[in-house]
C-alpha positions in Angstrom: 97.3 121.6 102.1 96.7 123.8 105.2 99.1 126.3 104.6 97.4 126.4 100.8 94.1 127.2 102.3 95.7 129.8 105.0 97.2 131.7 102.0 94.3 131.8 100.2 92.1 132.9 102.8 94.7 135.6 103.3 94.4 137.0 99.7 91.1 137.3 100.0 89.4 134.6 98.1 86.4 132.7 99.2 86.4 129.2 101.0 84.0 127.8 98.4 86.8 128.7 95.2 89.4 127.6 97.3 87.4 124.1 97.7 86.8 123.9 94.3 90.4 124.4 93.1 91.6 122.0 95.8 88.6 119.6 94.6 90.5 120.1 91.2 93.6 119.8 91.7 93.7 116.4 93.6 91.0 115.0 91.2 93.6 115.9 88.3 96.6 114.3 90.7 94.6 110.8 90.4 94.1 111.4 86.5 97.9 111.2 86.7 98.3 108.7 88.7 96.5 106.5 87.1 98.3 106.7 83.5 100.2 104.4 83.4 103.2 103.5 80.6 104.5 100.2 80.1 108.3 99.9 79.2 110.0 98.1 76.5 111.1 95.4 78.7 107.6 94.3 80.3 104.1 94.2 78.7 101.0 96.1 80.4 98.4 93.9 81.2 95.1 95.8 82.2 91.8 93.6 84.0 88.9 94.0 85.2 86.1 95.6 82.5 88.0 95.8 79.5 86.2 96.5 75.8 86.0 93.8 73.6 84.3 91.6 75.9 88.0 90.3 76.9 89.4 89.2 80.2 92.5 91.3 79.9 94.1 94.3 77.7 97.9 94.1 76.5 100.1 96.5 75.8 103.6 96.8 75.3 105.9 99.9 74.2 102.3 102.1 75.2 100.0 103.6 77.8 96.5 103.5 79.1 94.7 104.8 81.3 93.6 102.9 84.3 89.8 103.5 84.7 89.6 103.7 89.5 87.3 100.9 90.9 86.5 98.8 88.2 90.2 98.6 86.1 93.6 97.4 87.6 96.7 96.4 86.0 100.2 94.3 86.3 103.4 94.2 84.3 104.8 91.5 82.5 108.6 90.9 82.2 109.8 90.0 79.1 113.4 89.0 80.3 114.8 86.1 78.6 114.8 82.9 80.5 117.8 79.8 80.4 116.5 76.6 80.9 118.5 73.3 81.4 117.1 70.9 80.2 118.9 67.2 80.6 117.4 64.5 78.5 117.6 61.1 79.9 117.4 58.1 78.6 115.3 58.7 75.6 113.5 56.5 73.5 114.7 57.0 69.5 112.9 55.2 66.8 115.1 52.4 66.7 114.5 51.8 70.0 117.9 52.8 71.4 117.7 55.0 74.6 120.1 58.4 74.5 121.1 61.4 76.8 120.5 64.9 75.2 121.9 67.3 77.6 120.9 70.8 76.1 119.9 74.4 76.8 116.6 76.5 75.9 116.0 80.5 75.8 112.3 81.3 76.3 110.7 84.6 77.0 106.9 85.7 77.0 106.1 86.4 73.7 104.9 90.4 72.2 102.8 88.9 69.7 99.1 89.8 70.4 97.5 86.8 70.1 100.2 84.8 72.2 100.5 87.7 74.3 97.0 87.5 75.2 97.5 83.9 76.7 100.5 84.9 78.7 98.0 87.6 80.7 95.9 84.8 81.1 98.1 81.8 82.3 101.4 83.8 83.2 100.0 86.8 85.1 101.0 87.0 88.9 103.3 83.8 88.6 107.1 84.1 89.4 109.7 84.0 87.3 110.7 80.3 88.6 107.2 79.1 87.9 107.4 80.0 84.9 110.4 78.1 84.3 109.1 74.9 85.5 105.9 75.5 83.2 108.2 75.9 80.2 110.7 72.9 81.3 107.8 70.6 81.6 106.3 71.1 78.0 110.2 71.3 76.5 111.0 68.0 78.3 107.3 66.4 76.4 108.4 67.6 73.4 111.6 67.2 73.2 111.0 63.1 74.2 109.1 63.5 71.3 111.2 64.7 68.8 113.5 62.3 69.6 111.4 59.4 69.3 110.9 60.2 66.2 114.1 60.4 64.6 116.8 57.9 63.7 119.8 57.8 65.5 122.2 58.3 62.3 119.5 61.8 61.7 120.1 62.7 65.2 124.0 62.5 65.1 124.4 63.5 60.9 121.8 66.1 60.5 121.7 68.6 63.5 119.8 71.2 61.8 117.3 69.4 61.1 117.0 67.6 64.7 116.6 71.7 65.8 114.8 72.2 63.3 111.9 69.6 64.3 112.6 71.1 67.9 111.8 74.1 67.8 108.9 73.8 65.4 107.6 71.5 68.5 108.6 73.1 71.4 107.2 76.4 69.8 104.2 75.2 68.8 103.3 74.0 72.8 105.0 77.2 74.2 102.7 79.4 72.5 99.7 77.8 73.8 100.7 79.5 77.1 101.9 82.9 75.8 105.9 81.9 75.4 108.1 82.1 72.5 111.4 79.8 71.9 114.2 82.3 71.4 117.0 79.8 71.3 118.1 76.1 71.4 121.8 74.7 72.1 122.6 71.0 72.1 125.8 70.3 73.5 126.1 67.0 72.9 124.3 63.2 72.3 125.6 60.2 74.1 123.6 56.5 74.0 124.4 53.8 76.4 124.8 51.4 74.2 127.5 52.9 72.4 125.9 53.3 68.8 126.7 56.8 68.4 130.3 56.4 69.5 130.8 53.8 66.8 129.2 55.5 64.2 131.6 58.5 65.5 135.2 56.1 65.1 133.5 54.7 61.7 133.7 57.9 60.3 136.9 58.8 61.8 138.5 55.2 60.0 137.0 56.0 57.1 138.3 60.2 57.0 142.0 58.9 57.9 141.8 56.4 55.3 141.1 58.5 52.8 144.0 61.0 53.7 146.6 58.2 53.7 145.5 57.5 49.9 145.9 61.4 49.3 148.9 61.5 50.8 150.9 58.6 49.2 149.3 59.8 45.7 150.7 63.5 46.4 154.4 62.2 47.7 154.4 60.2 43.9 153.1 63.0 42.3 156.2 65.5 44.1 158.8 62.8 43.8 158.5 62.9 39.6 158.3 66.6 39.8 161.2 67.0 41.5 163.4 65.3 39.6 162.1 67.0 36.5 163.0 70.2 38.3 166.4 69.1 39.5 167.4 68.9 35.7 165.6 71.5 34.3 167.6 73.5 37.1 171.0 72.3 36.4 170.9 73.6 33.0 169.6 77.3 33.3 171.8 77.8 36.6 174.9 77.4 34.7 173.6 80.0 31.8 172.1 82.6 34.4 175.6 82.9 36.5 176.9 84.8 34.4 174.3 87.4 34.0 173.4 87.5 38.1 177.5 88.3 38.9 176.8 91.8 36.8 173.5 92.2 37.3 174.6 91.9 41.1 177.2 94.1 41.2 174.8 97.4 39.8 171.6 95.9 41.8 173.9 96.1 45.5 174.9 100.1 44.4 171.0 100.8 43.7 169.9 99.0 46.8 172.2 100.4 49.2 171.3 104.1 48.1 167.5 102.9 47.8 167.7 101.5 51.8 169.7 105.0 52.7 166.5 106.9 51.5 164.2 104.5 52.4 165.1 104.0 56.4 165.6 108.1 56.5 161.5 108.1 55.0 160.4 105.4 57.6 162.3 106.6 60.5 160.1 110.1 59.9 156.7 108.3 59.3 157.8 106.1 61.9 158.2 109.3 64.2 155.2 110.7 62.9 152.6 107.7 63.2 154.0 107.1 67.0 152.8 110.3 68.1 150.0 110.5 66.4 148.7 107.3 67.5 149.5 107.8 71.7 147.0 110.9 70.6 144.2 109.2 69.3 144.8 106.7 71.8 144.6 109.1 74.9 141.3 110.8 73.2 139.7 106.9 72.4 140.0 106.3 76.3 139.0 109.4 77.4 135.9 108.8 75.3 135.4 105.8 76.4 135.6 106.0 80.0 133.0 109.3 79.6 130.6 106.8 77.4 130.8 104.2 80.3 130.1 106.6 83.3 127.0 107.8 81.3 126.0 104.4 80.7 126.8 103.1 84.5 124.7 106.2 85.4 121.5 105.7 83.0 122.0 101.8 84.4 121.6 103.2 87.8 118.5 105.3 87.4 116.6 103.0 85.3 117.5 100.3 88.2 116.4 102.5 91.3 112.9 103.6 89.3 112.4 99.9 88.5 113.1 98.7 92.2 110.9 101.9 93.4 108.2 100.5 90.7 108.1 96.6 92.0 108.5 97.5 95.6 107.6 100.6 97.4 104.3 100.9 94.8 103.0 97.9 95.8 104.0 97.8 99.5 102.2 101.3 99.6 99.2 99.6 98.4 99.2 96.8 100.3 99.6 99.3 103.5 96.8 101.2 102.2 95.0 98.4 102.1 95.2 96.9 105.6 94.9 100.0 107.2 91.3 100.5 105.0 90.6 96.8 106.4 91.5 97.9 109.6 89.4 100.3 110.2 86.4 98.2 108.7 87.1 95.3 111.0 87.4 98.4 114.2 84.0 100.3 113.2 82.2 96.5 112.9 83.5 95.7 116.0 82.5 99.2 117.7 78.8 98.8 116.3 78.4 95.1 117.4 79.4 95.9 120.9 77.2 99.4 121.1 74.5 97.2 119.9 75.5 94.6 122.6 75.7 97.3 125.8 72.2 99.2 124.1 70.7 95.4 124.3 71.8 94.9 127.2 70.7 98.7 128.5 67.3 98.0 127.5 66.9 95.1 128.9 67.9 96.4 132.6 65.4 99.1 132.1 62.6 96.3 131.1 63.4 95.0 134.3 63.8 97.5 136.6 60.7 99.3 134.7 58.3 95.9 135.9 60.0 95.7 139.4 59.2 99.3 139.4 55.5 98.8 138.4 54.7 95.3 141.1 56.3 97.1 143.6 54.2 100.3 143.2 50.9 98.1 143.0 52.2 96.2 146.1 52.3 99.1 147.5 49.6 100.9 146.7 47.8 97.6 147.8 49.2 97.4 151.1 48.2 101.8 151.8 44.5 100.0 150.7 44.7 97.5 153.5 45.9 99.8 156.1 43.3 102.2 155.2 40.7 99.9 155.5 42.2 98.6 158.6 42.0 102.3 160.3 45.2 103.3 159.4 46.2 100.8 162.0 49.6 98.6 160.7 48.5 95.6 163.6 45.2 95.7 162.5 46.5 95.7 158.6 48.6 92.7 159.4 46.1 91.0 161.1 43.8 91.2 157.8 46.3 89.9 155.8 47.1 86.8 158.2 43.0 86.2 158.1 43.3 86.5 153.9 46.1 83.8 154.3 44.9 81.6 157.4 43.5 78.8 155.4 46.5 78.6 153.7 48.8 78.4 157.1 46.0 75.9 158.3 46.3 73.5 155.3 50.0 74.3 155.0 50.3 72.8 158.6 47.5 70.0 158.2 50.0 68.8 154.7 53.2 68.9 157.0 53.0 65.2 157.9 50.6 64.3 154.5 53.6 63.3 152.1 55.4 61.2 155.0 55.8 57.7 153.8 55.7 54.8 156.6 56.4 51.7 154.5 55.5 49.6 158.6 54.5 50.8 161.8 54.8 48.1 164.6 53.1 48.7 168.0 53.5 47.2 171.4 50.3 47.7 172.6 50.3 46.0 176.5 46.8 47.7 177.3 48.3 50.5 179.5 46.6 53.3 177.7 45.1 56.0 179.7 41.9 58.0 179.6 40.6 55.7 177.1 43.5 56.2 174.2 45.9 53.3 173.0 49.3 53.5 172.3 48.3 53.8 168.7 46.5 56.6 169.2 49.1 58.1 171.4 51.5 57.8 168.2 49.4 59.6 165.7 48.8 62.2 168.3 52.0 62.8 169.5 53.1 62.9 165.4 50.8 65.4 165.0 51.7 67.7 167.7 55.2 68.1 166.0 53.8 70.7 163.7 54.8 73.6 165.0 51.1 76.0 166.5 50.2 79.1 164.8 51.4 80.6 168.4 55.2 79.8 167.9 54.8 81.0 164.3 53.3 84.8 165.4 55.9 84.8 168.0 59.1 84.6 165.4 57.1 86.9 163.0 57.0 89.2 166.2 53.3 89.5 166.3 50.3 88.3 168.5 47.9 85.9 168.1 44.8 86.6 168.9 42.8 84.9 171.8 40.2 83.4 169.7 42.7 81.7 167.6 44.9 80.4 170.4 41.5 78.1 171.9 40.9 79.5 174.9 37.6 80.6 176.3 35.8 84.1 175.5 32.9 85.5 177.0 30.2 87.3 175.2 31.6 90.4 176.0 34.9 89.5 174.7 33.4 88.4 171.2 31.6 91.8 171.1 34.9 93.4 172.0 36.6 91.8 169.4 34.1 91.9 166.4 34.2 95.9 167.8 37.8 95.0 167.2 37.6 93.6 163.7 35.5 96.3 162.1 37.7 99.1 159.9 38.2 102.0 161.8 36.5 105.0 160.0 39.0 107.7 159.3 38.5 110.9 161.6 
């Protein structure tokens, strides 16, 4: 197709004709490909939307064209197929059970109403389901027949025992688009014997009847031989005399006649030899030019029949996975870009409200340390003040939730400064929480003095509400 398109555009002609005419050309390639002709042997069935509001078109010995995308099509063979069929122990009408070992010839029928039903039951089964189809109704039938016959009809009147058959089996096989093309019985047994008898019956009575004819032909040949033994005797004597002369001239006229007469057939014996190898060499040579064409016809119509039931449809079928394929890869593809831009979005979400708390915590925190003189102690010393009830309760809750089921005390009166040991307890319990000291010490900070209990002097709380004030920026 390049090369096409290189030569064109080397001639001169414009991309958009040389589109067209390659638009063309391919679109009149499918045309083709899609005529389709049945051969004699098989019967086109087209499906899909057909006219006549049917569910399938046939043809056979045609073509049609196959309309793309909503039309497709599939052969059927019309091959004859031989069933055996082995009756066993039937039922007649006189209640006697017989074997009727026989053969059948069906094929799918080209009539078009019966052809019709073999597009619609037969089409896509094998050629060994549809011999199992067909021996099933021939084995109903055929039970049938048979039980409804006599014996003596069965065994006397054969054609009409095929007869009722295939009327029977015919009737049924058309229902599924087959026609009977042939019936053989081979032969009727019973196992009760019945048919054997009525078999050496008939044989008594046949050699019976030829004794009779015999004796009555010996009397008949005994009288007319004597009659001719006389009658002989008398015109032997008178015809002697005549056949010793007559004899003499006839043995002169035959021996010249048999000169002349080898002499002719020795010639046309010759003659007729030759001639004959002849026409024999040119009858073979004819012959074995008549089979080569045949063998070679038999070989092409062979390879385009195996390159019709095989390579077309395992191109399809190729065309067809890689088609699904790519479906299943491009589904796949858009799921998982849907998946990582989910996903994508997400992160940014979150890294977009991380990004905005920590900007207000930060832009919090510039607050506090402005207001705190631009001082980072000072600012740090606000925010413990903002959060000292909350250390205070945090610390006063430490021993709230602690569950003493008993508490047993020895008390021997040897408390000091006024305080039991029961008081000692809760006090001592108490002191366990670690002080707000120990706490500013691991954070690395001071506490200060006023919050540690000890003593300040009036100048010290002037100095350290002078302390407390914000700075003002210079």
């Amino acid at each position: 197709m390049l090369p096409l398109i290189q030569e064109g555009l080397s001639l001169g002609f414009p991309m958009a004709v040389i589109a067209a005419v390659l638009f063309i050309f391919l679109f009149l390639i499918v045309l083709i490909r899609r005529y389709k002709r049945c051969p004699s042997d098989r019967i086109l069935v087209v499906y899909g939307k057909v006219s006549g509001g049917q569910s399938a078109k046939c043809i056979h010995g045609g073509a049609a064209f196959i309309i793309p995308v909503i039309q497709d099509y599939e052969f059927l063979d019309l091959t004859p197929i031989s069933i055996e069929v082995n009756l066993v122990n039937a039922l007649s009408k006189q209640n006697i059970r017989v074997n009727v070992p026989s053969r059948f010839t069906i094929g799918v029928s080209t009539e078009p109403g019966i052809m019709q039903n073999a597009a619609e039951r037969l089409l896509g089964l094998g050629a060994q389901d549809v011999q199992e189809l067909a021996k099933e109704i021939i084995f109903g039938q055929l039970r049938l027949v048979v039980a409804s016959m006599d014996i003596e009809e069965i065994n006397n009147d054969r054609d009409k025992f095929l007869t009722n058959i295939s009327q029977s089996v015919e009737t049924e096989l058309k229902k599924v688009g087959l026609k009977l093309i042939n019936v053989n019985i081979t032969d009727i047994v019973d196992e009760s014997g019945y048919i054997e008898a009525l078999g050496k019956e008939a044989a008594a009575h046949a050699i019976n009847a030829a004794r009779k004819s015999v004796a009555e032909k010996t009397r008949d040949g005994s009288i007319g031989e004597a009659n001719a033994v006389q009658d002989e005797r008398s015109q032997v004597a008178a015809a002697n005399a005549q056949a010793v002369e007559g004899e003499n001239t006839a043995k002169i006229a035959v021996a010249n006649s048999d000169s002349l007469r080898r002499q002719r057939e020795a010639e046309a014996e010759r003659v007729a030899i030759a001639s004959e190898k002849v026409q024999s060499a040119k009858a073979l040579e004819e012959s074995y030019a008549a089979e080569q064409q045949a063998e070679t016809a038999r070989a092409d119509r062979e390879r385009s029949s195996q390159m019709a039931d095989i390579i077309v449809p395992a191109e399809i079928d190729k065309k067809k996975v890689e088609i699904d394929a790519e479906a299943e890869a491009e589904r796949i593809r858009r799921r998982a870009k849907g998946e990582a831009d989910a996903i994508l979005f997400k992160a940014q979400a979150e890294a977009q409200g991380l990004y905005e708390v920590l900007t207000k915590q930060a832009a919090g925190l510039d607050q506090i340390v402005k207001a705190a003189g631009n001082n980072s102690k000072d600012a740090v010393l606000l925010l413990i003040a903002d959060k000292l009830p909350e250390l205070v309760k945090t610390q006063a809750e430490a021993i709230k939730n602690i569950k003493i089921d008993k508490v047993t005390v020895w008390e021997n009166g040897g408390g000091k400064d006024g305080k039991s040991s029961t008081a000692n307890f809760l006090s001592g319990m108490y002191q366990s929480v670690p002080p707000l000291q120990e706490m500013f010490n691991m954070a690395g900070m001071q506490l200060p003095d006023y919050l540690k209990g000890k003593d300040v002097k009036p100048d010290d709380d002037a100095e350290i509400i002078e302390e407390q004030k914000p700075h003002k920026n210079k």
